[in-house]
TORROKOL-208526 format. One record per residue (C-alpha): z, y, x. Coordinates in pm, whole numbers, plus 50000, padded with zeros to 5 digits. Layout:
N
ZYX...
***
This chain:
156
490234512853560489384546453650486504547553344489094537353116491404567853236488714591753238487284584352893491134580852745491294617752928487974632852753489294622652423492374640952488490184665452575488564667752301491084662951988492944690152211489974712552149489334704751780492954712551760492844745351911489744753851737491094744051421494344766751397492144796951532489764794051278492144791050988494754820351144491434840551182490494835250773493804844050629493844885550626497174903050663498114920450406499794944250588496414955750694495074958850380495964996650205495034980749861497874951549873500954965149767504684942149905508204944949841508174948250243505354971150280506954993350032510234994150190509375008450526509035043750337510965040650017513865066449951515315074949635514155102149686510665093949688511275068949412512145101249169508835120849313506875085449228508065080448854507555118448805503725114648926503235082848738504305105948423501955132648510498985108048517500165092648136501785062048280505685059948132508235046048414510375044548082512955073248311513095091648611516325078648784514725069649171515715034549122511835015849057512774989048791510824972948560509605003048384508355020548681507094988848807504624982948490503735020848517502545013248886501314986648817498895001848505498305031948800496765003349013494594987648784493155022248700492395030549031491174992149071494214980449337495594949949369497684953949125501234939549261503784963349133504354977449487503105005749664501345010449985501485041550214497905040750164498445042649785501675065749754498785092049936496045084849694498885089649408500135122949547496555131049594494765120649220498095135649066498955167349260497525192148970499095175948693502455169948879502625206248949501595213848594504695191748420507315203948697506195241148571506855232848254509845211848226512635228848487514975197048414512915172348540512035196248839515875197048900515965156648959512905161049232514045161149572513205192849740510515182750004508345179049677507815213649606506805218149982503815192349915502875212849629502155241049816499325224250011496185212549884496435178249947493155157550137491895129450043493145094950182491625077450347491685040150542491865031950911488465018150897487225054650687488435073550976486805050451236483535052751064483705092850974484475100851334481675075851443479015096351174480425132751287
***
């Protein structure tokens, strides 16, 4: 009796193992996306999204040659395919959706000609909300990752 309740307790044992090994394995192969700067959400994008910004964003896609078909800081379909286009150029994930990562390499690859078409067009430099023309006082640096920082501090 007591070998049948101590082999019926090593298979428990065991499938309880397999089990456990089994969800940590496939949790561990599934990345977060919110952990990836290249992978653009609705959510992601709405922890920093302001109208605001949403005018500064379609005026910086324009400066770079991609149309958000207005400036209006609402991002509908228009300024959607424009980030979109952005994203494949800079070869992102392209999902329509920005991350914090990626609204710095935009402010960053189109600080010159942002600066150059506010300069020249003073109505669409009326529509930007004024913490823009702060940012285009300062040299922006480049972006960079989590893991870029980790790794330049570790080479330093």
């Amino acid at each position: 009796m007591a070998r049948l309740v101590l082999s019926y307790l090593q298979r428990i044992l065991v499938i309880c193992f397999a089990t456990f090994w089994m969800l940590a394995t496939a949790t561990a192969q599934q990345p977060d996306p919110a952990q990836d700067p290249t992978h653009g959400t609705p959510a992601l994008e709405a922890e920093f999204m302001t109208d605001g910004l949403a005018t500064e964003i379609q005026g910086r896609l324009l400066a770079l040659g991609f149309d958000p078909k207005g400036i209006d800081g609402k991002l509908g379909a228009g300024s959607r395919a424009a980030i979109t286009a952005w994203q494949k150029q800079r070869e992102l994930a392209q999902t329509g959706y920005l991350t914090f990562f990626q609204l710095e390499l935009l402010k960053y690859f189109s600080h010159k000609p942002f600066k150059a078409l506010l300069n020249s067009n003073p109505d669409l430099a009326d529509k930007m909300p004024r913490m823009t023309f702060f940012d285009l006082d300062v040299e922006p640096e480049i972006p960079m990752t989590v893991q870029d920082r980790k790794a330049f501090r570790e080479n330093d």
